[in-house]
Backbone as XML, in Angstrom:
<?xml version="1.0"?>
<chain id="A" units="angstrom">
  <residue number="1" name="UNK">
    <atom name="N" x="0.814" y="-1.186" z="0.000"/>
    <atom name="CA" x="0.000" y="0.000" z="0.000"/>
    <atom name="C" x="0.864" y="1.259" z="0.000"/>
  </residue>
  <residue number="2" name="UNK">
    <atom name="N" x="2.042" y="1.379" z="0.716"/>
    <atom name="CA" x="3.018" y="2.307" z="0.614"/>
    <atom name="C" x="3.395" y="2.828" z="-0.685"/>
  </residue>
  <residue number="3" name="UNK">
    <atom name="N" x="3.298" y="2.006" z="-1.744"/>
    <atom name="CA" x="4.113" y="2.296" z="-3.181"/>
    <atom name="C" x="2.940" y="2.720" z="-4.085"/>
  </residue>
  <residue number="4" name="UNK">
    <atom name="N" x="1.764" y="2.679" z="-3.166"/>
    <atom name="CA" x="0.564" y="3.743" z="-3.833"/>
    <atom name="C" x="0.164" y="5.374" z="-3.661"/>
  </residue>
  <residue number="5" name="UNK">
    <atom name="N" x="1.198" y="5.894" z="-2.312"/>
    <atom name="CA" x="1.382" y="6.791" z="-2.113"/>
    <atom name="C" x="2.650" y="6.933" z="-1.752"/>
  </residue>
  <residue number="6" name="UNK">
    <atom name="N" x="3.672" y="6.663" z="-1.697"/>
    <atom name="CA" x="5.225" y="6.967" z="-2.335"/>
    <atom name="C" x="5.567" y="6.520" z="-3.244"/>
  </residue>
  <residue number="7" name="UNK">
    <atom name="N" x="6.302" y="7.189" z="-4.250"/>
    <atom name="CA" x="6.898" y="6.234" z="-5.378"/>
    <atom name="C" x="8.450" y="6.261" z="-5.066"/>
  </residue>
  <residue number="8" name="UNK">
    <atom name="N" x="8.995" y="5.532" z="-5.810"/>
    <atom name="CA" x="10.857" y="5.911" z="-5.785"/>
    <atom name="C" x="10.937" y="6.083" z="-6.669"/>
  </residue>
  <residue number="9" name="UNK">
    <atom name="N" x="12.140" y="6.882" z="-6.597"/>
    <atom name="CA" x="12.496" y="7.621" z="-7.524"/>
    <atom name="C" x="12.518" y="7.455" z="-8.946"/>
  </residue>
  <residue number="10" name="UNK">
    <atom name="N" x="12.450" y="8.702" z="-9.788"/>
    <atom name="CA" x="12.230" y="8.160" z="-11.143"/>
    <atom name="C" x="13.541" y="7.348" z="-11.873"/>
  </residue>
  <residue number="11" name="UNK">
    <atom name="N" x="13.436" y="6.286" z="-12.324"/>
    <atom name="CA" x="14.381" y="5.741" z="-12.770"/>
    <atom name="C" x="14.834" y="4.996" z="-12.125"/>
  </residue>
  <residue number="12" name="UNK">
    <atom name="N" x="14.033" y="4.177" z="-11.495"/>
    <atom name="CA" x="14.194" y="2.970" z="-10.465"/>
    <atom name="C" x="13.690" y="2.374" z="-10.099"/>
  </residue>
  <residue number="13" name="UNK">
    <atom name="N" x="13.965" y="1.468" z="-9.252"/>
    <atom name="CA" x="12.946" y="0.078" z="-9.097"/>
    <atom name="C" x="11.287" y="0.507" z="-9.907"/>
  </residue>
  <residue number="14" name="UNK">
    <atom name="N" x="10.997" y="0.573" z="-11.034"/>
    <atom name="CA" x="9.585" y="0.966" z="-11.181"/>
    <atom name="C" x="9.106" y="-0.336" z="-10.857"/>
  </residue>
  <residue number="15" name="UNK">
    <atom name="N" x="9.284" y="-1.260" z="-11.300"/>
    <atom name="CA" x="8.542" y="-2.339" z="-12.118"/>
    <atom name="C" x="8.569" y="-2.972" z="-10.262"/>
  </residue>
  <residue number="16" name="UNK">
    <atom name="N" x="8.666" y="-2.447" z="-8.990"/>
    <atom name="CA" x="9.210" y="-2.744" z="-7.602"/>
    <atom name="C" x="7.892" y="-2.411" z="-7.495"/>
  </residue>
  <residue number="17" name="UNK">
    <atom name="N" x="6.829" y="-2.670" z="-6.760"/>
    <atom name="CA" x="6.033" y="-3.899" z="-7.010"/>
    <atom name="C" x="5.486" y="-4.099" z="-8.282"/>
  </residue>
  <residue number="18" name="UNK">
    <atom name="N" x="5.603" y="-5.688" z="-8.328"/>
    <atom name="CA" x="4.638" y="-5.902" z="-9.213"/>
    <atom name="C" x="3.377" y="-5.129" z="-9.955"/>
  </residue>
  <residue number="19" name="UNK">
    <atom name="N" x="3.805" y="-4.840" z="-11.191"/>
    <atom name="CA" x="2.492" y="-4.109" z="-11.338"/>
    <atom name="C" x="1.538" y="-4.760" z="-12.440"/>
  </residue>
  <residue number="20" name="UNK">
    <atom name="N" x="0.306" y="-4.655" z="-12.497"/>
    <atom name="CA" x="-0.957" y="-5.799" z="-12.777"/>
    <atom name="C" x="-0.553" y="-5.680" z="-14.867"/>
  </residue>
  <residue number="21" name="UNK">
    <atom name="N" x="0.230" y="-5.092" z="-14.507"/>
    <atom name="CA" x="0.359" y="-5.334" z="-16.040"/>
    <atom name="C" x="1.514" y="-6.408" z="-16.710"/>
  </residue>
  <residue number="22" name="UNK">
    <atom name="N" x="2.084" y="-6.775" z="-15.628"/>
    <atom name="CA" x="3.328" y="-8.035" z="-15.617"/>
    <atom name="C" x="2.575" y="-8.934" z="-16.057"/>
  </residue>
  <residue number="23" name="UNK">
    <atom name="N" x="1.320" y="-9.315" z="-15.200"/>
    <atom name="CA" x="0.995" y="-10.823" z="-15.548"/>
    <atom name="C" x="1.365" y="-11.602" z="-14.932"/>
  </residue>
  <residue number="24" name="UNK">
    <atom name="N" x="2.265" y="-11.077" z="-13.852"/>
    <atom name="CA" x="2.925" y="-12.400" z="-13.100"/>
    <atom name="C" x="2.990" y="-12.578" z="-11.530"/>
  </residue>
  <residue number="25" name="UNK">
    <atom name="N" x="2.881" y="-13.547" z="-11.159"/>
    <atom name="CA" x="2.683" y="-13.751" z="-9.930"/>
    <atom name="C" x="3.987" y="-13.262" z="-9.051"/>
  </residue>
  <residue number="26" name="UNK">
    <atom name="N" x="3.425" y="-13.085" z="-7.807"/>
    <atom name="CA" x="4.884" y="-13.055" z="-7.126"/>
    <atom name="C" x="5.475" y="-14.196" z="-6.436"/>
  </residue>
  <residue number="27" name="UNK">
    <atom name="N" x="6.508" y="-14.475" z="-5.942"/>
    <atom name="CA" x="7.435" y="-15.655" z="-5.640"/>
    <atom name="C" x="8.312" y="-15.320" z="-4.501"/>
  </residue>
  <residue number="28" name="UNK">
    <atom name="N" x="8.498" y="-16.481" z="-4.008"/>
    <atom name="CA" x="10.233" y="-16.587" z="-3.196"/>
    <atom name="C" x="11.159" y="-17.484" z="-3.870"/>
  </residue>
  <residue number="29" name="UNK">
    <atom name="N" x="11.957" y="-17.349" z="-3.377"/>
    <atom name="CA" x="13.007" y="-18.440" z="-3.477"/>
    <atom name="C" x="12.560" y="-19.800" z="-2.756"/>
  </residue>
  <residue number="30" name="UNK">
    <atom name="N" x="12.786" y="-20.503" z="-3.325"/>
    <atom name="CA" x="12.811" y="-22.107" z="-2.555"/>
    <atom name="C" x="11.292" y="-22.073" z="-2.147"/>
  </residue>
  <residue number="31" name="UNK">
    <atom name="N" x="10.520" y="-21.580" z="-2.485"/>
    <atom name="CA" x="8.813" y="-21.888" z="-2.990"/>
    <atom name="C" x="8.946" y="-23.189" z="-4.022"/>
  </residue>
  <residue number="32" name="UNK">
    <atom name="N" x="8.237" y="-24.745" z="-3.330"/>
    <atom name="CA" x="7.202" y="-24.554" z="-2.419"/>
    <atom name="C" x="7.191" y="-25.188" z="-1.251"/>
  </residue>
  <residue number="33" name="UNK">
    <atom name="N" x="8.737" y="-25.248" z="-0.497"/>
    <atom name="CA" x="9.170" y="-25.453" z="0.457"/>
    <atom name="C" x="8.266" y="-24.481" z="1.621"/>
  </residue>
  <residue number="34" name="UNK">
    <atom name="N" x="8.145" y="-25.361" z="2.907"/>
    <atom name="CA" x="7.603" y="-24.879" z="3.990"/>
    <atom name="C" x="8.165" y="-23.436" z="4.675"/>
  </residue>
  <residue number="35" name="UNK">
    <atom name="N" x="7.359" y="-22.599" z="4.198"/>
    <atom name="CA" x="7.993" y="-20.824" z="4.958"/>
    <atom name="C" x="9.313" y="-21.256" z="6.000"/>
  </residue>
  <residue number="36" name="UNK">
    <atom name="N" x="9.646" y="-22.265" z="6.887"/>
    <atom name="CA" x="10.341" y="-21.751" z="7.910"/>
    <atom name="C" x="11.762" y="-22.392" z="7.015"/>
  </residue>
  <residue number="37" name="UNK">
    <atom name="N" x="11.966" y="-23.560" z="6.007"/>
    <atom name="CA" x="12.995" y="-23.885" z="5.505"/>
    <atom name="C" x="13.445" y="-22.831" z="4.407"/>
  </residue>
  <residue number="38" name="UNK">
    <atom name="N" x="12.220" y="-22.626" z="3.725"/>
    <atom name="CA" x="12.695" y="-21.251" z="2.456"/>
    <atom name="C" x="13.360" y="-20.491" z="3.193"/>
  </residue>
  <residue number="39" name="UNK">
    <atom name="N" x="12.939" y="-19.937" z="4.300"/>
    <atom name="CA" x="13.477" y="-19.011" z="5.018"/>
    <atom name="C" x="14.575" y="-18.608" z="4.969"/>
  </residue>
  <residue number="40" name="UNK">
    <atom name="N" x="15.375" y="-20.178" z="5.395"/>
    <atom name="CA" x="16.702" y="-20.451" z="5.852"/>
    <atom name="C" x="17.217" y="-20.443" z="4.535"/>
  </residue>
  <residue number="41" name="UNK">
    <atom name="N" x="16.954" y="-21.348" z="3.656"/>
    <atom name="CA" x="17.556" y="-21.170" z="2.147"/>
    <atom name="C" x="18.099" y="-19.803" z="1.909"/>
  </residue>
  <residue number="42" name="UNK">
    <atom name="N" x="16.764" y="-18.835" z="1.850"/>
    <atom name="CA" x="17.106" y="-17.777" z="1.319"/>
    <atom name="C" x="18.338" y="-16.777" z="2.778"/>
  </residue>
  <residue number="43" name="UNK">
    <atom name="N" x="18.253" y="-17.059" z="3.421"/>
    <atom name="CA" x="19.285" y="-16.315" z="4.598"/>
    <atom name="C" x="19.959" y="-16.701" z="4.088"/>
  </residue>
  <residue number="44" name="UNK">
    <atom name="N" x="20.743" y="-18.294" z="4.017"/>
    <atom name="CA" x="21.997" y="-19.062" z="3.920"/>
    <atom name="C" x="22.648" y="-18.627" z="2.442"/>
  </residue>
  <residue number="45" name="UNK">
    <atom name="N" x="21.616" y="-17.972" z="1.279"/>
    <atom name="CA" x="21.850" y="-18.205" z="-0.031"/>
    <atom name="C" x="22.162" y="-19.393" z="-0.884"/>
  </residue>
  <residue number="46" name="UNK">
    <atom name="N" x="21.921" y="-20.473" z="-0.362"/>
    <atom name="CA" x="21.991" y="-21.745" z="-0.640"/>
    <atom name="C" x="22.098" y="-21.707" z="-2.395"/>
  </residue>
  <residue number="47" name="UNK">
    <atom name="N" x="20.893" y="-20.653" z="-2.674"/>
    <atom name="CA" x="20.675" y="-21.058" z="-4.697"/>
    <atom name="C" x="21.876" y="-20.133" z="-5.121"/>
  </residue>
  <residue number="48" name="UNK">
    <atom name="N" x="22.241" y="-18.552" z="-4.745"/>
    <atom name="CA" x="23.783" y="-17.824" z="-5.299"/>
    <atom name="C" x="24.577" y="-19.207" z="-4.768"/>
  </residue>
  <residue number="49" name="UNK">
    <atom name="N" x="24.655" y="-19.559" z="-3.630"/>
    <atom name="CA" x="26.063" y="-20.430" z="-3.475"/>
    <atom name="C" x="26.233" y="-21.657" z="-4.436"/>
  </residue>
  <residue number="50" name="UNK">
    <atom name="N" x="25.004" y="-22.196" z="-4.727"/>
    <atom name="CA" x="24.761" y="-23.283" z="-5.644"/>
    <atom name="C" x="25.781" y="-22.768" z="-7.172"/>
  </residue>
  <residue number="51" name="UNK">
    <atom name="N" x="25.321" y="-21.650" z="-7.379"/>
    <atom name="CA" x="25.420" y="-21.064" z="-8.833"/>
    <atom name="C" x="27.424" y="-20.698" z="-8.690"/>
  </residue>
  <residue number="52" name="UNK">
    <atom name="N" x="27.661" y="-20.285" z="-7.871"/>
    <atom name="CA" x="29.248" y="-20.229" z="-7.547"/>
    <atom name="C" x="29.782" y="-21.353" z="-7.566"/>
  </residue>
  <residue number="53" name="UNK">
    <atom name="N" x="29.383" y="-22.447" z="-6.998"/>
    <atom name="CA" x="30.096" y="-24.035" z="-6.874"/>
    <atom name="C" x="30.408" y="-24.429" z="-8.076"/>
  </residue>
  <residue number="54" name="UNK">
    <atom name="N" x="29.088" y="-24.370" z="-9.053"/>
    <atom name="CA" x="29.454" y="-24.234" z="-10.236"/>
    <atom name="C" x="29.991" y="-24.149" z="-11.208"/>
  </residue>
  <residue number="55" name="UNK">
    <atom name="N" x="30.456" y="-22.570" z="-11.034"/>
    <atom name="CA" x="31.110" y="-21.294" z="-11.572"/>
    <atom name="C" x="32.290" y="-21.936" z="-11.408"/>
  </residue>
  <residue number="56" name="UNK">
    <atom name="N" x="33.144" y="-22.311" z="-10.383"/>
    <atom name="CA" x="33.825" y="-22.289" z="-9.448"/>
    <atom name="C" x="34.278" y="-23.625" z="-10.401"/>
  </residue>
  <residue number="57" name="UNK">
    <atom name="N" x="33.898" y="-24.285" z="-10.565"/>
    <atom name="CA" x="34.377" y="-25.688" z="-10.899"/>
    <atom name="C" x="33.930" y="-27.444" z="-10.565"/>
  </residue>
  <residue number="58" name="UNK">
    <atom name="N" x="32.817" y="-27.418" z="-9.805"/>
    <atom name="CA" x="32.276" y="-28.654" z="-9.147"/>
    <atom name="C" x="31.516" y="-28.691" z="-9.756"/>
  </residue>
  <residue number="59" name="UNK">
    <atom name="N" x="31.014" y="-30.146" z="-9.723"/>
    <atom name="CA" x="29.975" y="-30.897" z="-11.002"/>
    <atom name="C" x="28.789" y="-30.432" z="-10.413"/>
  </residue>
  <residue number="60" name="UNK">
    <atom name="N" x="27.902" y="-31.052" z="-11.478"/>
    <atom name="CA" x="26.329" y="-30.171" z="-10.775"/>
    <atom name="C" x="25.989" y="-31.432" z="-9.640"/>
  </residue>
  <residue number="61" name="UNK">
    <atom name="N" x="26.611" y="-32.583" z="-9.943"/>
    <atom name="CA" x="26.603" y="-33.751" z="-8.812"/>
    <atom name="C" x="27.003" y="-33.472" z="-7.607"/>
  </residue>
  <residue number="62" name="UNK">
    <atom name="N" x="28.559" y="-33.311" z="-7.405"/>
    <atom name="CA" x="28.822" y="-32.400" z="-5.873"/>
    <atom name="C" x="28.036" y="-31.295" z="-5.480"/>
  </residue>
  <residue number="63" name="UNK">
    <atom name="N" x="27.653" y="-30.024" z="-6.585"/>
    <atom name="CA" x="26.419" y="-29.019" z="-5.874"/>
    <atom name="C" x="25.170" y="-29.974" z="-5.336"/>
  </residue>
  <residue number="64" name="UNK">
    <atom name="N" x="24.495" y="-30.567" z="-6.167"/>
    <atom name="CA" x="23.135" y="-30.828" z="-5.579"/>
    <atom name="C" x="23.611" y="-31.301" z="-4.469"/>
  </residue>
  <residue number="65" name="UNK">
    <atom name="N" x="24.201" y="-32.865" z="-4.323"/>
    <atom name="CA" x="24.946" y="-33.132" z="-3.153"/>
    <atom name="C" x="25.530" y="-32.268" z="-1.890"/>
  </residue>
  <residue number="66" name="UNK">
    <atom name="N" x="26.143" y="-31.481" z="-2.286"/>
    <atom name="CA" x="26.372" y="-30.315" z="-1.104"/>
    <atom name="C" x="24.757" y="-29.703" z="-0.540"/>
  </residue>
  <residue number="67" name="UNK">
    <atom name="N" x="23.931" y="-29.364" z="-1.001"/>
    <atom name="CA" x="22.621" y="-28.607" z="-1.183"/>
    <atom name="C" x="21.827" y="-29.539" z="-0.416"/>
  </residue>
  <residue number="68" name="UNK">
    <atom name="N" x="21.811" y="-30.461" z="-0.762"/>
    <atom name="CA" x="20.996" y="-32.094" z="-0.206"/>
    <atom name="C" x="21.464" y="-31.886" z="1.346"/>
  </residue>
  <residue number="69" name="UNK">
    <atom name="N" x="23.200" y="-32.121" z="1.436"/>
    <atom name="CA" x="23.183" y="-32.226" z="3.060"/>
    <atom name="C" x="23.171" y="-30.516" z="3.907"/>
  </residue>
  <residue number="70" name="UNK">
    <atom name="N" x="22.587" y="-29.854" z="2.935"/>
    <atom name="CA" x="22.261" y="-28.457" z="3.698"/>
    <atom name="C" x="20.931" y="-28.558" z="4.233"/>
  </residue>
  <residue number="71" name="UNK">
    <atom name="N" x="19.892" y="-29.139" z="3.260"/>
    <atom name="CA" x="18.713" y="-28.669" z="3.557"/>
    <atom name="C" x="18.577" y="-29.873" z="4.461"/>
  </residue>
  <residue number="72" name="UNK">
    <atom name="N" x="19.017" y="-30.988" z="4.346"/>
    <atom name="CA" x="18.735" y="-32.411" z="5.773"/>
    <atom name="C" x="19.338" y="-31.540" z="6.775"/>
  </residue>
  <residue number="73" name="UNK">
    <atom name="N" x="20.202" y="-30.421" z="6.884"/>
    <atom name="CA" x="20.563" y="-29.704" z="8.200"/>
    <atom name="C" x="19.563" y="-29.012" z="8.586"/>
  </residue>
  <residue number="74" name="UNK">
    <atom name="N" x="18.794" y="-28.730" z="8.116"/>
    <atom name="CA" x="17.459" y="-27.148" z="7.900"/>
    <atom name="C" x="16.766" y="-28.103" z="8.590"/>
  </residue>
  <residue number="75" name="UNK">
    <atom name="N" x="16.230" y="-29.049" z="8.682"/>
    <atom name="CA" x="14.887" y="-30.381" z="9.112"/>
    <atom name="C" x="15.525" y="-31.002" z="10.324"/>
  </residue>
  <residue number="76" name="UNK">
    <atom name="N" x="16.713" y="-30.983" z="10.551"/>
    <atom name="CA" x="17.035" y="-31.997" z="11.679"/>
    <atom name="C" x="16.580" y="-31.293" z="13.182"/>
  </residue>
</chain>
């Protein structure tokens, strides 16, 4: 409701909220995981760190694998 009576500045975030002309829904990260694990995902950056491991040189086998024993840490 704020961004209906403030805007920011011109030449910036416009498209900051969603506006009905996108068409598109809004999202989180690690949706459609239970709010309190997304949570943590998104604190930890689990999906940038994923994308660096990558980058970085490790198979997409060691990432998921690394990722796997993150989120069995998130549940225990």
């Amino acid at each position: 409701e704020i961004w209906s009576e403030v805007e920011p500045p011109k030449g910036t975030v416009y498209n900051y909220p969603i506006r009905p002309w996108h068409k598109a829904l809004p999202n989180i990260t690690a949706y459609p995981a239970p709010p309190e694990i997304a949570a943590q995902m998104y604190a930890r950056a689990i999906h940038p760190t994923m994308l660096a491991k990558v980058h970085s040189g490790q198979s997409n086998k060691e990432v998921i694998a690394w990722a796997r024993n993150e989120l069995e840490g998130f549940v225990r």
